[in-house]
C-alpha positions in Angstrom: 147.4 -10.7 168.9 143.6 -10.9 168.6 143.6 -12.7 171.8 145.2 -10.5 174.0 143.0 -7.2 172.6 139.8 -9.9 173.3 141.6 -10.1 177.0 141.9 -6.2 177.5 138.5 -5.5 176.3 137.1 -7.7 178.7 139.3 -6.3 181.8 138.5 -2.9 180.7 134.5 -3.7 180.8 134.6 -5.0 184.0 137.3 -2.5 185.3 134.0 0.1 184.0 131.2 -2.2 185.1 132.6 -2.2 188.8 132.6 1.4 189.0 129.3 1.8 187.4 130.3 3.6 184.8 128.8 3.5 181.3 130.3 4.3 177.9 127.8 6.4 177.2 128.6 8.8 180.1 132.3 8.6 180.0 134.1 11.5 178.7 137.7 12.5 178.6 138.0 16.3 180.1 140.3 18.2 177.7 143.2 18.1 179.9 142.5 13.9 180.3 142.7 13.5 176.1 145.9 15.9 176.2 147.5 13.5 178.8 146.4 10.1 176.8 148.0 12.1 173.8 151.4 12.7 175.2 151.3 9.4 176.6 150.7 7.7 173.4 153.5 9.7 171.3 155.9 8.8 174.3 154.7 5.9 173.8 155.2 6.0 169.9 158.4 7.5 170.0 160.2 4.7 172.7 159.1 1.7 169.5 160.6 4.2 166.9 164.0 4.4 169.2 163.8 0.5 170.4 163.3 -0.7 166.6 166.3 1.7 165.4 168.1 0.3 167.5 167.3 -3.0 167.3 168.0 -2.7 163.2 171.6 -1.1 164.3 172.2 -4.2 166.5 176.0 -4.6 166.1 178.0 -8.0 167.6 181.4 -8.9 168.1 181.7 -10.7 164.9 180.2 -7.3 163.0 183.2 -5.6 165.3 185.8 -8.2 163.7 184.9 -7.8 159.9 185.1 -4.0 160.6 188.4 -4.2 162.1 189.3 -6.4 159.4 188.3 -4.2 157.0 189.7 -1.2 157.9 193.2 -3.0 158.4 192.9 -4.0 154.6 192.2 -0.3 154.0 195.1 0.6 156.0 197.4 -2.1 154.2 197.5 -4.1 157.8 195.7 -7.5 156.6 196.5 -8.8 160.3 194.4 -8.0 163.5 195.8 -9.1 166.8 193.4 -11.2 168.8 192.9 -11.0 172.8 195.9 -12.9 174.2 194.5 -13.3 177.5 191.8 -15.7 178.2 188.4 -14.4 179.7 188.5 -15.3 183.6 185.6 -17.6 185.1 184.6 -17.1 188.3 183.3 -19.7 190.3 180.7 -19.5 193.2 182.6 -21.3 196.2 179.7 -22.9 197.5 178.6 -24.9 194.7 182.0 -27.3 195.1 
């Protein structure tokens, strides 16, 4: 993680040093920090949503045990699998 921040620090001062511009002189207007602001909540708020949903993650064996479970609550012990096989399709030019 250090590594990368030691990368963007050094694009960002030569990104400023082509442009001649010094950290001294450069200030954000007010409109400029309200934009960086908004950008970094939107920013904020997509993580939130992508690790809440990441934690809610659910796969088809989670699907099963629920089905199973709610059959046993039902006093149905038995789920019926697929009966059909999943169909493979095969690209006719790789024969």
């Amino acid at each position: 993680m250090k590594g990368q921040q030691d990368l963007i620090n050094i694009f960002v001062d030569k990104v400023l040093e082509k442009h001649n511009v010094k950290p001294e002189t450069a200030e954000l207007k007010d409109d400029e920090k309200k934009r960086v602001r908004d950008i970094i909540e939107n920013i904020q708020e997509d993580v939130s949503r992508f690790l809440e949903n990441y934690e809610k993650q659910t796969t088809e064996h989670d699907v099963q045990e629920e089905q199973t479970a709610e059959a046993s609550e039902q006093g149905d012990a038995t789920i019926q699998k697929p009966t059909t096989k999943p169909k493979i399709f095969y690209n006719k030019d790789e024969n």
